[in-house]
Biotite code that builds the C-alpha atoms (Angstrom):
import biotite.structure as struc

atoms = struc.array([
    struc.Atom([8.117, 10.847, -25.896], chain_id="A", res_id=1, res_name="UNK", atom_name="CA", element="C"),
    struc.Atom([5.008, 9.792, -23.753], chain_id="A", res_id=2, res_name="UNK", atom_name="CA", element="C"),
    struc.Atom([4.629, 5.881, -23.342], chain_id="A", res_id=3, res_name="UNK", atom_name="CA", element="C"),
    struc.Atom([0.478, 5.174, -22.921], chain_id="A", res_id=4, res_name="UNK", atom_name="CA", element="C"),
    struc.Atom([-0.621, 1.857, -20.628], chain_id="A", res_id=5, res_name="UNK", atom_name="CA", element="C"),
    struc.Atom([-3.884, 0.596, -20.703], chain_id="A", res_id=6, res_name="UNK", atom_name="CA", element="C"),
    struc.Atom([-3.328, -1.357, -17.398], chain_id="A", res_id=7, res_name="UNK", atom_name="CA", element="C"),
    struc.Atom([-6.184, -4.188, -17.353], chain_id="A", res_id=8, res_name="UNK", atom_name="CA", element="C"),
    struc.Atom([-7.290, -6.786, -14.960], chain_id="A", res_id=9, res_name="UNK", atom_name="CA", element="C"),
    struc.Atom([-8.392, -10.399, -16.542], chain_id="A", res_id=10, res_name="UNK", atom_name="CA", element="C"),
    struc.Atom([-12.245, -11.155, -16.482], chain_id="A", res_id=11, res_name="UNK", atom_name="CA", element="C"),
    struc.Atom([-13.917, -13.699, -13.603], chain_id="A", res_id=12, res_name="UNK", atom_name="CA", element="C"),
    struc.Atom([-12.880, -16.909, -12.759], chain_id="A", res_id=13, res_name="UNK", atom_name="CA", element="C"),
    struc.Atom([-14.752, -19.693, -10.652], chain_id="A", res_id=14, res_name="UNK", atom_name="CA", element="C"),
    struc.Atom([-12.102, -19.204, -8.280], chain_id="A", res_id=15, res_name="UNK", atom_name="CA", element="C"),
    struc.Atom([-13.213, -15.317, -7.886], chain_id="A", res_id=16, res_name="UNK", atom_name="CA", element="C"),
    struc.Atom([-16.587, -16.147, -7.057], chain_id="A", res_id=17, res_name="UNK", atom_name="CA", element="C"),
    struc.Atom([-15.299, -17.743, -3.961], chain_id="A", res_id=18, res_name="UNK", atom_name="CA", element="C"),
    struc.Atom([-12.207, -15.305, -3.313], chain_id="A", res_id=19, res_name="UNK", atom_name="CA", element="C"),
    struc.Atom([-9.899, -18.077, -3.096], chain_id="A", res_id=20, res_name="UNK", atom_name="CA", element="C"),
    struc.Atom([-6.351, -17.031, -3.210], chain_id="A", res_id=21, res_name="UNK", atom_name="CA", element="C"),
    struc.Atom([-5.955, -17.751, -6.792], chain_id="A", res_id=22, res_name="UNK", atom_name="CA", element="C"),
    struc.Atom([-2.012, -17.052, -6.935], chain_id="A", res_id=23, res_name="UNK", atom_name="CA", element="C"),
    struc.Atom([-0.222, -19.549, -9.821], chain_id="A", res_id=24, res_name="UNK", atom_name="CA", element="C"),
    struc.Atom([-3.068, -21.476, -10.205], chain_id="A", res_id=25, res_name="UNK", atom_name="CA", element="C"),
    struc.Atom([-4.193, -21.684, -14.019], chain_id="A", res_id=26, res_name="UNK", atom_name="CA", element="C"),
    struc.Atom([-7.971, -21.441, -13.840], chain_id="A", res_id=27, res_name="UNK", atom_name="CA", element="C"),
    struc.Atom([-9.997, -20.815, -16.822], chain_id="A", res_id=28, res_name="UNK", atom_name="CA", element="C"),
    struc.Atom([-12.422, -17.878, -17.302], chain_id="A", res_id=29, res_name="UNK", atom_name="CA", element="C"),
    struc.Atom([-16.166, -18.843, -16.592], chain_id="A", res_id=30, res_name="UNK", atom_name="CA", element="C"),
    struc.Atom([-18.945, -17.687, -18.731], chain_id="A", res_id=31, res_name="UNK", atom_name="CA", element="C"),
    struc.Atom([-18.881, -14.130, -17.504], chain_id="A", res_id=32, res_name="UNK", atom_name="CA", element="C"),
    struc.Atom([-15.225, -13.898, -17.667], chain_id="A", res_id=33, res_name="UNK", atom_name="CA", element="C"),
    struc.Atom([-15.366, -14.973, -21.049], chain_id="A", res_id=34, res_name="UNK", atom_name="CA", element="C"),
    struc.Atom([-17.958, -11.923, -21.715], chain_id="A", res_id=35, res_name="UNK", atom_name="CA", element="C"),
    struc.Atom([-15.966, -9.427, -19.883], chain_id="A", res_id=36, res_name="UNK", atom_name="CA", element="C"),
    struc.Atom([-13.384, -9.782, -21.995], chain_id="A", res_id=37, res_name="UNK", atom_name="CA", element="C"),
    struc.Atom([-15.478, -9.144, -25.264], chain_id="A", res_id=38, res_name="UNK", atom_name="CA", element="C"),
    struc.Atom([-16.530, -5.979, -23.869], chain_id="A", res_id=39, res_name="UNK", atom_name="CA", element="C"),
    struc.Atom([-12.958, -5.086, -22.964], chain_id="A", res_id=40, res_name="UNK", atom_name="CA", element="C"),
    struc.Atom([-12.435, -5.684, -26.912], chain_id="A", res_id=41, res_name="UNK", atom_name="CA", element="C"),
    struc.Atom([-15.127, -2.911, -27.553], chain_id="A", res_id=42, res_name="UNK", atom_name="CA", element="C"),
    struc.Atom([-14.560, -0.404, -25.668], chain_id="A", res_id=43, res_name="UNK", atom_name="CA", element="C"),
    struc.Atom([-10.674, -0.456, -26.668], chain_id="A", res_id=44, res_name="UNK", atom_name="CA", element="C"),
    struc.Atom([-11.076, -0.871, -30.558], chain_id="A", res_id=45, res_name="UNK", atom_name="CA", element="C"),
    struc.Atom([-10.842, 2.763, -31.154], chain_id="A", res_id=46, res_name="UNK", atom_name="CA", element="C"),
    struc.Atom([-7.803, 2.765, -29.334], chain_id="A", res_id=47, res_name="UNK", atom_name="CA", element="C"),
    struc.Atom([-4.479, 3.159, -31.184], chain_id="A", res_id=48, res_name="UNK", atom_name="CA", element="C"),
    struc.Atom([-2.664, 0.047, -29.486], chain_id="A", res_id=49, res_name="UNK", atom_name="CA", element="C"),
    struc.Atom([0.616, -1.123, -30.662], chain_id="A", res_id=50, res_name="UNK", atom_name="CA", element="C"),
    struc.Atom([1.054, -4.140, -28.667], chain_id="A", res_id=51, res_name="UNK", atom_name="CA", element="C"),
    struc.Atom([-0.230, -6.441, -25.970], chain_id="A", res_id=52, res_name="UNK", atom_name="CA", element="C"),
    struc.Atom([0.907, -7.760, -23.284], chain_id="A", res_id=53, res_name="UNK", atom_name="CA", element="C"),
    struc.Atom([-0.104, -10.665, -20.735], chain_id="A", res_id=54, res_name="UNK", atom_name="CA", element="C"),
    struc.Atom([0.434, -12.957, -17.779], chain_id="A", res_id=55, res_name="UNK", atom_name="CA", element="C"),
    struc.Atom([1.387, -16.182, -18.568], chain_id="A", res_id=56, res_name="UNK", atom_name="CA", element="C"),
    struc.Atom([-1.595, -17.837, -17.010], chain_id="A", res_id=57, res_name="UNK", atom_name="CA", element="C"),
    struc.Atom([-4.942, -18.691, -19.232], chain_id="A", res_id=58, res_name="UNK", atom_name="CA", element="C"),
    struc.Atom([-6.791, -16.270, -17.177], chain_id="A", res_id=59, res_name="UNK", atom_name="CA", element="C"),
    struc.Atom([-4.732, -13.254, -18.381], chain_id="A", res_id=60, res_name="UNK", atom_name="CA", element="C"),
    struc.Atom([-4.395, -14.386, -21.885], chain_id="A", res_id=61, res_name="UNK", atom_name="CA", element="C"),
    struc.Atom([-8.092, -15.522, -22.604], chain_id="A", res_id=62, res_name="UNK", atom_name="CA", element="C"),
    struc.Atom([-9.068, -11.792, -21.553], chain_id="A", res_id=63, res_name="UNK", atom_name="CA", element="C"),
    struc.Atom([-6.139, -10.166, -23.635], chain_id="A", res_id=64, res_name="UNK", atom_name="CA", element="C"),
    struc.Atom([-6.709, -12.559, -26.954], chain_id="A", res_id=65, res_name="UNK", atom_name="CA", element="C"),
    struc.Atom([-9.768, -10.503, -27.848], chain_id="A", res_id=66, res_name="UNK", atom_name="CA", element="C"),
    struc.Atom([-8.349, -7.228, -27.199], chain_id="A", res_id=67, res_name="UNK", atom_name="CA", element="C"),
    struc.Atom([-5.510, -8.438, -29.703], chain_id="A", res_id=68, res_name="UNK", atom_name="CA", element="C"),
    struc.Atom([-7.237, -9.936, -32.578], chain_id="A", res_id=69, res_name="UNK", atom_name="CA", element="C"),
    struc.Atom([-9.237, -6.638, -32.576], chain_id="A", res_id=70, res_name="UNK", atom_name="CA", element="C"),
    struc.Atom([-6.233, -4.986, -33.549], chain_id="A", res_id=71, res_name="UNK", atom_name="CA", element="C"),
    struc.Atom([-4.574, -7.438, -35.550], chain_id="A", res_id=72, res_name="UNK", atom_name="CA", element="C"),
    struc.Atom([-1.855, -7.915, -33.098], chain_id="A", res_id=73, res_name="UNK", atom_name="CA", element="C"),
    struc.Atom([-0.547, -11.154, -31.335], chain_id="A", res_id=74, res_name="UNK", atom_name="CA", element="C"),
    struc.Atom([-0.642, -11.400, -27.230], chain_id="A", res_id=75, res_name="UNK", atom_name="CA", element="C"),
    struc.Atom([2.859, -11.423, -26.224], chain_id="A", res_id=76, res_name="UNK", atom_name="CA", element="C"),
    struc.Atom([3.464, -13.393, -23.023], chain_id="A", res_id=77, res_name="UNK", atom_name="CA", element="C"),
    struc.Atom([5.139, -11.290, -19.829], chain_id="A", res_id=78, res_name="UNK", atom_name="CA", element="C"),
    struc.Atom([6.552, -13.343, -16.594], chain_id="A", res_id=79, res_name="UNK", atom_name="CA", element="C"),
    struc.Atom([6.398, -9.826, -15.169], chain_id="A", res_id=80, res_name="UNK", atom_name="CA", element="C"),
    struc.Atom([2.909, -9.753, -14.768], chain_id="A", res_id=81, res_name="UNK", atom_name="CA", element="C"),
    struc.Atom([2.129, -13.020, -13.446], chain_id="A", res_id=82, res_name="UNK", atom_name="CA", element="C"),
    struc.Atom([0.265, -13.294, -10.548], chain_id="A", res_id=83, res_name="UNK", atom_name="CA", element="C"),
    struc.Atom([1.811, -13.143, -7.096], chain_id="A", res_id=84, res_name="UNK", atom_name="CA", element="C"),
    struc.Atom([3.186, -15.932, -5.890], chain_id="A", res_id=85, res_name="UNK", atom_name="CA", element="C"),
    struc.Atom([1.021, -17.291, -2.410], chain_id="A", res_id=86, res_name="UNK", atom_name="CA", element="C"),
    struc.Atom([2.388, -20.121, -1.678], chain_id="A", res_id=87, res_name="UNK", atom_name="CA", element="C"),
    struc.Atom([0.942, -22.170, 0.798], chain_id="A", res_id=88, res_name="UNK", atom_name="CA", element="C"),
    struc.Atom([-2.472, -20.319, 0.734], chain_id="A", res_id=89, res_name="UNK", atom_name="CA", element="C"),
    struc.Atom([-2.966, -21.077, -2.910], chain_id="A", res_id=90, res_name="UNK", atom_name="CA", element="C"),
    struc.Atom([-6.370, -22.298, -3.079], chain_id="A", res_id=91, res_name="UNK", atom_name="CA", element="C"),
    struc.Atom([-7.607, -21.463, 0.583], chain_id="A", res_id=92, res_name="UNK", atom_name="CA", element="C"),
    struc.Atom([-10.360, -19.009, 0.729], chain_id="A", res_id=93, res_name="UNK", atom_name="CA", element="C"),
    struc.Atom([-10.277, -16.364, 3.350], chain_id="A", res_id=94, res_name="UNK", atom_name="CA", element="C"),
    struc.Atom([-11.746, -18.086, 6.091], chain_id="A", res_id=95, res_name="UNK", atom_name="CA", element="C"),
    struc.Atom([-9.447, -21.137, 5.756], chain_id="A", res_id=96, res_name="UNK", atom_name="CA", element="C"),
    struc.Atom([-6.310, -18.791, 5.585], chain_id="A", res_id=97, res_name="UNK", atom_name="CA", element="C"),
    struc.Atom([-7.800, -17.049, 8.822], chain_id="A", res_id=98, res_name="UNK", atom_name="CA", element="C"),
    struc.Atom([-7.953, -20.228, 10.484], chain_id="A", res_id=99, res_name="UNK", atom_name="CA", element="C"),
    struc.Atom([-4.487, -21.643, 9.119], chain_id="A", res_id=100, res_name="UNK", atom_name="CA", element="C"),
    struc.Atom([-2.558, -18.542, 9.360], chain_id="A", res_id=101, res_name="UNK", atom_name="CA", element="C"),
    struc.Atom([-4.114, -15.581, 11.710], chain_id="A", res_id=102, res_name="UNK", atom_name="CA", element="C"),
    struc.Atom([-1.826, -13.821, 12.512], chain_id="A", res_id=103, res_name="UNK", atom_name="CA", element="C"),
    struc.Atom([-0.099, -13.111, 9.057], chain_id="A", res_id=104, res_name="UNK", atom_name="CA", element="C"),
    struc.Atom([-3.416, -13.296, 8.238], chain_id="A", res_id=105, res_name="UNK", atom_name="CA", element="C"),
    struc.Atom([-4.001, -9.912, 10.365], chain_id="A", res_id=106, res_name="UNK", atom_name="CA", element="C"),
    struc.Atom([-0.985, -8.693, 9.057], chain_id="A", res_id=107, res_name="UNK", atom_name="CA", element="C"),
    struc.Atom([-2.107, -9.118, 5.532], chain_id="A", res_id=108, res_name="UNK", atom_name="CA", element="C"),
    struc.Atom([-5.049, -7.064, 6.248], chain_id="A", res_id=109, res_name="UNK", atom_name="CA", element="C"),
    struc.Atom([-3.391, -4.529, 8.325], chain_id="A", res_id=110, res_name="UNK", atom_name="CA", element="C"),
    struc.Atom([0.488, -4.388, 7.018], chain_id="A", res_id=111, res_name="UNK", atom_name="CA", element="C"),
    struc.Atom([0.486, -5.882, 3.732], chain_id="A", res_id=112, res_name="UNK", atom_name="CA", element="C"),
    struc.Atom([3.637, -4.784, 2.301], chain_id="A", res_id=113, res_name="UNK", atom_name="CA", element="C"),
    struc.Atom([5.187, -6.751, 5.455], chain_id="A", res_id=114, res_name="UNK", atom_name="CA", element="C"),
    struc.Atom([3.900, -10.197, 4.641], chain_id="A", res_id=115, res_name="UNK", atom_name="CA", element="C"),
    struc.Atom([5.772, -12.618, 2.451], chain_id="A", res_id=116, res_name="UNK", atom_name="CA", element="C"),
    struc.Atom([3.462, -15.878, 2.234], chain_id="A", res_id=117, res_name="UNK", atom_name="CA", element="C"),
    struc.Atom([4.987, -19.289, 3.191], chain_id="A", res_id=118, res_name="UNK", atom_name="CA", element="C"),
    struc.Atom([6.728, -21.222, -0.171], chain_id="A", res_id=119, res_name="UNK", atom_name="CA", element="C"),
    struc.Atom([5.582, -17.774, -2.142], chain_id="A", res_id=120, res_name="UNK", atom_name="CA", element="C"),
    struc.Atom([6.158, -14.525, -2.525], chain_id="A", res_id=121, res_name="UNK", atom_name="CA", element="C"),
    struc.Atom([5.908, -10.486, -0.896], chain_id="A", res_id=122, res_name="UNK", atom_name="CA", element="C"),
    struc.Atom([4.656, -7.594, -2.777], chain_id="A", res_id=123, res_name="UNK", atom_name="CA", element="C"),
    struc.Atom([8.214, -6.371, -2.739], chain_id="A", res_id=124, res_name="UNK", atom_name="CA", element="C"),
    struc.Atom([8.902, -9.233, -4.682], chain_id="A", res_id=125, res_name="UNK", atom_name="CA", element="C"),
    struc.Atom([5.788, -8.227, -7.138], chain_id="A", res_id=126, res_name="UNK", atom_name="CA", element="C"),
    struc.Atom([6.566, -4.774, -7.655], chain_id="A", res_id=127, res_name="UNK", atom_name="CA", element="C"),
    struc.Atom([10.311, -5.468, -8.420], chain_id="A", res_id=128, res_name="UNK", atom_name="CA", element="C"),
    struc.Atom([9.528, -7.508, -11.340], chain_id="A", res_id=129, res_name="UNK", atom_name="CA", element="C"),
    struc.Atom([6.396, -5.976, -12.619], chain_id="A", res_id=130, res_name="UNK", atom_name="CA", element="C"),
    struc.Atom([7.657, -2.413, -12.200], chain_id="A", res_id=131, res_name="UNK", atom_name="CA", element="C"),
    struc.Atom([10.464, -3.741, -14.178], chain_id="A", res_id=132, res_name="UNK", atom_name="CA", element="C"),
    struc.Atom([8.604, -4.817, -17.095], chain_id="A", res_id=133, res_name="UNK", atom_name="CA", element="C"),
    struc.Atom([6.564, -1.585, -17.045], chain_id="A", res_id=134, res_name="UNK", atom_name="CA", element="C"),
    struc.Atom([9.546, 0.384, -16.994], chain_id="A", res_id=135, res_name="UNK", atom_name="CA", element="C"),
    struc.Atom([11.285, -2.027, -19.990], chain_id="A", res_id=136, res_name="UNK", atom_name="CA", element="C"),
    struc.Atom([7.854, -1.633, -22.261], chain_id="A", res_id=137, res_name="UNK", atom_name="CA", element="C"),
    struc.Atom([7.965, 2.129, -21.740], chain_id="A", res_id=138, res_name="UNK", atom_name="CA", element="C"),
    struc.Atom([11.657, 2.527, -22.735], chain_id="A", res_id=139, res_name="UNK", atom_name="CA", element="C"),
    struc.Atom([11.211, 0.278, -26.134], chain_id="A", res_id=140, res_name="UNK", atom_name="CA", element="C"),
    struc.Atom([7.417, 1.752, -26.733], chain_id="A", res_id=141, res_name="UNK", atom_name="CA", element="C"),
    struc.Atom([8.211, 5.259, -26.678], chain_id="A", res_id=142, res_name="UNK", atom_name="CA", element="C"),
    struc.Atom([5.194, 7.297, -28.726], chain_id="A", res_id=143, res_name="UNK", atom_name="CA", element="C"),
    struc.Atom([2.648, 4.289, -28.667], chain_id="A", res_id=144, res_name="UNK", atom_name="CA", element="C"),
    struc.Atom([-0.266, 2.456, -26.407], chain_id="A", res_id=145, res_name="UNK", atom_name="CA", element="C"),
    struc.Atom([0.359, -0.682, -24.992], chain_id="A", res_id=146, res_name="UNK", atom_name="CA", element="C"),
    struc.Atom([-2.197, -3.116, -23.351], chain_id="A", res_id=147, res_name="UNK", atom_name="CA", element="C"),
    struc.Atom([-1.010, -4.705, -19.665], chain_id="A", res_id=148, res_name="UNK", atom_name="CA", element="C"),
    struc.Atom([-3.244, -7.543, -18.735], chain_id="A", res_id=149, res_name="UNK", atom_name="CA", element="C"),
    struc.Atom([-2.326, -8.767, -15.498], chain_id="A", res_id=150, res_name="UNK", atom_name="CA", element="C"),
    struc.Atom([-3.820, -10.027, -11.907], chain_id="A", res_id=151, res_name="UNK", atom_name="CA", element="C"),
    struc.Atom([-5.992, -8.084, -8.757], chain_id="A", res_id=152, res_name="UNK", atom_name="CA", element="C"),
    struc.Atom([-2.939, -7.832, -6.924], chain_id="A", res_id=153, res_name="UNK", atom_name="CA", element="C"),
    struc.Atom([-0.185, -6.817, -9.652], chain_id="A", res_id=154, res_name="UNK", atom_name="CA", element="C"),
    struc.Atom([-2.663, -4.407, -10.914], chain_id="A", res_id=155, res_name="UNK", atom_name="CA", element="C"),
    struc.Atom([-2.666, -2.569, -7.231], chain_id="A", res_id=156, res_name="UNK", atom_name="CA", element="C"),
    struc.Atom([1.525, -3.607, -6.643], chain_id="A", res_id=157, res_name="UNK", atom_name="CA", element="C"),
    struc.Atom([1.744, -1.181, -10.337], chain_id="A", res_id=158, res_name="UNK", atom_name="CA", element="C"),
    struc.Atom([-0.892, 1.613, -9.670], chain_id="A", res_id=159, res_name="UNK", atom_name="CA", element="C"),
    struc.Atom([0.958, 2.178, -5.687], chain_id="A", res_id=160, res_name="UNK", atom_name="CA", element="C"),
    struc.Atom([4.274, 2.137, -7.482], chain_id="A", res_id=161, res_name="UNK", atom_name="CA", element="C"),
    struc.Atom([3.389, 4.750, -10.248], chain_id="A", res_id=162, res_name="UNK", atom_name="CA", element="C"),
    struc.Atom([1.032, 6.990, -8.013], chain_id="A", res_id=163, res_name="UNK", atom_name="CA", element="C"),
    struc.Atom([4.666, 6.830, -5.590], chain_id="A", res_id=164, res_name="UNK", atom_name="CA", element="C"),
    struc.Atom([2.369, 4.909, -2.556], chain_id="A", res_id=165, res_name="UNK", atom_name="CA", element="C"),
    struc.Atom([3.593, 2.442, -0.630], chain_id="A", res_id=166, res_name="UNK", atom_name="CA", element="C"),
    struc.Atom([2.884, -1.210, -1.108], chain_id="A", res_id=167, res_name="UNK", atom_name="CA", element="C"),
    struc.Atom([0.401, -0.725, 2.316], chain_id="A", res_id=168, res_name="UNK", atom_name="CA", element="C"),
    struc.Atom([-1.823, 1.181, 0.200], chain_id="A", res_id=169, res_name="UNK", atom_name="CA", element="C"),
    struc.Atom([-2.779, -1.801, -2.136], chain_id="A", res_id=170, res_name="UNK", atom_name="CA", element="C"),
    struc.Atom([-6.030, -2.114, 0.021], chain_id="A", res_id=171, res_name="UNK", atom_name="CA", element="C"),
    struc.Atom([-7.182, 1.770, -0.683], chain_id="A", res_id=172, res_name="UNK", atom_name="CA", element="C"),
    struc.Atom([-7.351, 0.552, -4.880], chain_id="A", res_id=173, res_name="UNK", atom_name="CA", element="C"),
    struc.Atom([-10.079, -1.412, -6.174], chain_id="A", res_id=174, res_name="UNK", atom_name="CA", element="C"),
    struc.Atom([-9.668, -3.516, -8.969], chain_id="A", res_id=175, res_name="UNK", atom_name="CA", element="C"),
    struc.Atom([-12.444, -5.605, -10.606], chain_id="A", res_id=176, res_name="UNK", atom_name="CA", element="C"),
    struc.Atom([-12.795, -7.811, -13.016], chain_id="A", res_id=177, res_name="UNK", atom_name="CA", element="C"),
    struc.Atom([-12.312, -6.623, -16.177], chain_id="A", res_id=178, res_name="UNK", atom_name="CA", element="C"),
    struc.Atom([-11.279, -3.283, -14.870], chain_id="A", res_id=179, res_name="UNK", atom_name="CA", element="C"),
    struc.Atom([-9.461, -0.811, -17.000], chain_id="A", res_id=180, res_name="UNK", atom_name="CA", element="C"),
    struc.Atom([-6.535, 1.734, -15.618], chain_id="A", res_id=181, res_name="UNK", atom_name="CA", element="C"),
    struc.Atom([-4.760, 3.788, -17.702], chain_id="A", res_id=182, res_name="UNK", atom_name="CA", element="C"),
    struc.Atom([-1.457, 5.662, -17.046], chain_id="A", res_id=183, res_name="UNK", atom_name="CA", element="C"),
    struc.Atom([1.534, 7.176, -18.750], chain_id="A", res_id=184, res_name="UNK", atom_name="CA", element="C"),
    struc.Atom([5.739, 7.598, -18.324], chain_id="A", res_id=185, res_name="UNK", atom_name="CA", element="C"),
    struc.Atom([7.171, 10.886, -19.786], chain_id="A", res_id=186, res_name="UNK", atom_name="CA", element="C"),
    struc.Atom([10.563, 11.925, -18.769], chain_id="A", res_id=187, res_name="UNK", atom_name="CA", element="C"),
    struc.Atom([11.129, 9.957, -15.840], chain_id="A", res_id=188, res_name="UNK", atom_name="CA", element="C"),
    struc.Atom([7.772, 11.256, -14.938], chain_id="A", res_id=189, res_name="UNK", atom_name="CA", element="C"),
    struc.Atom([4.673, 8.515, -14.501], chain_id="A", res_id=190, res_name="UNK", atom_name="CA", element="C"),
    struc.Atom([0.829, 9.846, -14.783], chain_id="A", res_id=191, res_name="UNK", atom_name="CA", element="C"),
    struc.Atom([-2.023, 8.143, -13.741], chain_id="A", res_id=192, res_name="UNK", atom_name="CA", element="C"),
    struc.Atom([-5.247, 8.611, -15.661], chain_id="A", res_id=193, res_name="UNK", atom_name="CA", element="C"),
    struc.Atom([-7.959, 6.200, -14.409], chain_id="A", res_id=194, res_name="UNK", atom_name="CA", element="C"),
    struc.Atom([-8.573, 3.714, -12.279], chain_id="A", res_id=195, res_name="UNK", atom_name="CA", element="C"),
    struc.Atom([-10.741, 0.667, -12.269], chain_id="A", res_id=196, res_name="UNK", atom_name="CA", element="C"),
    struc.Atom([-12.653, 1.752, -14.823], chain_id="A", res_id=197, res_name="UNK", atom_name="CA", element="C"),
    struc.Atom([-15.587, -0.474, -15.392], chain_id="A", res_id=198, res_name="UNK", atom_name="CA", element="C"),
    struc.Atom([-17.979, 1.636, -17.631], chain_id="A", res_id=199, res_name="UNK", atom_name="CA", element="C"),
    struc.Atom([-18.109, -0.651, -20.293], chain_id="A", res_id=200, res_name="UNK", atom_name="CA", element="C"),
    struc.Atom([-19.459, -3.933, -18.058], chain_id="A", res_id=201, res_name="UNK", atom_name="CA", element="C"),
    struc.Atom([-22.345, -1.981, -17.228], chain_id="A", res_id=202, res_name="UNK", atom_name="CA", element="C"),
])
């Protein structure tokens, strides 16, 4: 039986405005954010969800609360899709990592799937324990739609693992705010359906 994701990333942040490397940090949605996610609740009402998931971080959950209480259902917490893990450049926007760090700074840019960040994590790391959440939810969801609400980076870790790309390719996937991706696993088999869909924001 087919297992339906509605693979979603959280609505803006302060922090996003900037594009500081937001990593663990637990920042709040702003006003738009906060708006983002109500139109995420729209546009997914008709949908026939049976459960949904989030990061741990109030980000992730303040965008996937809506999408719940449309349906009646309860957001259920998931380490697996908590943002990556960076470390030492937690809170440094580009140009200050550049400065600190350039030449895994260049590497990030140019060999992602190569860097692990000082004190944090690698996307190896992130697509070992988000993959295996994915692949958990599919097993005990078999014949329903769940909701994923995770982070920019997850998002791109779990569409490169399910289209069977490397995690180098994370750069050639966009993924705004409030975006909407949608996949499937079927016999061992995944689909991908969209991909930072943002129809609804418009």
């Amino acid at each position: 039986m087919v297992t339906r994701f509605i693979l979603v990333r959280h609505g803006q942040t302060e922090w996003n405005l900037v594009e500081r490397y937001r990593g663990r940090a637990d920042i709040a949605l702003n006003a738009t954010g906060r708006e983002q996610a109500r139109r995420l609740a729209e546009r997914l009402a008709g949908e026939p969800i049976a459960a949904v998931y989030a990061g741990p971080l109030q980000r992730t959950l303040a965008t996937a609360e809506p999408i719940a209480a449309a349906k009646g259902l309860r957001v259920q917490p998931l380490m697996g899709l908590i943002d990556i893990d960076f470390g030492a450049w937690q809170g440094l926007t580009e140009a200050e990592a550049e400065a600190r760090y350039p030449a895994l700074y260049g590497l990030w840019l140019n060999r992602p799937g190569e860097v692990r960040f000082p004190q944090g994590e690698g996307l190896e790391d992130v697509r070992r324990r988000a993959m295996a959440a994915v692949r958990d939810l599919a097993r005990r969801h078999k014949g329903e739609t769940v909701v994923l609400v995770s982070h920019k980076i997850v998002n791109k870790v779990i569409l490169c693992a399910v289209l069977g790309l490397s995690n180098h390719a994370i750069w050639r996937i966009d993924q705004d705010n409030g975006a909407i991706n949608r996949f499937e696993f079927q016999d061992g088999q995944w689909l991908v359906q969209a991909v930072n869909d943002t129809c609804h924001l418009r």
